[in-house]
C-alpha positions as CSV (number, residue, x, y, z in Angstrom):
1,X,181.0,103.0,152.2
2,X,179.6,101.7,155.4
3,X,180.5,103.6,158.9
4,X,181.5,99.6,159.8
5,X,184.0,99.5,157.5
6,X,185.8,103.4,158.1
7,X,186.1,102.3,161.7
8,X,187.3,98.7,160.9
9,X,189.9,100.5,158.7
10,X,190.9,103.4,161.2
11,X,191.1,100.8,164.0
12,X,193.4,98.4,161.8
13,X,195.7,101.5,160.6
14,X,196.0,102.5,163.9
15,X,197.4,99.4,165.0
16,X,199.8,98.8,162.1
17,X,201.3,102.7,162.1
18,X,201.3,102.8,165.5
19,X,199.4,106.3,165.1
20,X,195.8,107.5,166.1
21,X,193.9,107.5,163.0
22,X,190.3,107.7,165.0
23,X,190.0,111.1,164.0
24,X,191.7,110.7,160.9
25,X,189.2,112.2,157.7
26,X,188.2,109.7,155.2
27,X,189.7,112.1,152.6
28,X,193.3,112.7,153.7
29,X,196.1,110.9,152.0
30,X,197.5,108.2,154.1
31,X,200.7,107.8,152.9
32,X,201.8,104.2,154.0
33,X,204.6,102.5,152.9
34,X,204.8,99.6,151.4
35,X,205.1,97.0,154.2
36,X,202.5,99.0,156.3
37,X,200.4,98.4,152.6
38,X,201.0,94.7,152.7
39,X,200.2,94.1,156.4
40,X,197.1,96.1,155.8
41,X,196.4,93.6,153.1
42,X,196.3,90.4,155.4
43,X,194.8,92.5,158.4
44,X,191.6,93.4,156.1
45,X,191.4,90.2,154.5
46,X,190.8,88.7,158.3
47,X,188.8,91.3,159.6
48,X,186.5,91.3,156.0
49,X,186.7,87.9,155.6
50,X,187.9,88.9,151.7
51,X,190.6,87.8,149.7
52,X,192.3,90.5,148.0
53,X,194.7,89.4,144.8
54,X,197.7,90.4,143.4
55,X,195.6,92.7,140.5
56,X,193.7,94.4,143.1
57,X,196.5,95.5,145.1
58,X,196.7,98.8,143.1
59,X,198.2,102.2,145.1
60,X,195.3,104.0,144.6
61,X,193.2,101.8,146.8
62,X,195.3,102.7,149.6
63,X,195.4,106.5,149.2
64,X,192.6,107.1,151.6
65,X,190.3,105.6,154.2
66,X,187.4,106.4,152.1
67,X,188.9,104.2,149.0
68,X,189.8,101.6,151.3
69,X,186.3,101.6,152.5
70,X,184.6,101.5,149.2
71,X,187.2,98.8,148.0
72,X,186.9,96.5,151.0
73,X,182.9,96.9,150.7
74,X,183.1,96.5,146.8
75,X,184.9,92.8,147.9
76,X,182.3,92.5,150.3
77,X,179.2,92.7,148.2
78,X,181.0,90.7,145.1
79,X,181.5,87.2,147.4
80,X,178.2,87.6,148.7
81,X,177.1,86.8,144.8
């Protein structure tokens, strides 16, 4: 998980909740909702330049920063193949 992506992700979340998540640990459950999930969806696919599919929207990617960061990094890595 690169220190990129965590702030990426904090800076995106932050805009979409409308909450400070700069401080937010990596760890904590984020507990979004399902719209906040789906415009996170879009948001990281232009940010990452990623497409992210129907079978990889699953809810436990979106339980933490961290997972989100290892997901979004996991995309990463896969189209650079």
């Amino acid at each position: 998980m690169s220190k990129d992506s965590v702030l990426s992700i904090k800076n995106a979340i932050t805009v979409i909740v409308g909450q400070d998540f700069s401080n937010y640990s990596t760890t904590e459950p984020l507990n979004l909702d399902s719209i906040h999930r789906i415009t996170l969806v879009v948001e990281l696919e232009n940010i990452f330049d990623v497409t992210i599919s129907d079978e990889n929207f699953a809810p436990e990617v979106f339980e933490t920063i961290e997972s989100l960061a290892v997901f979004v990094d996991g995309l990463r890595c896969s189209d650079e193949v």
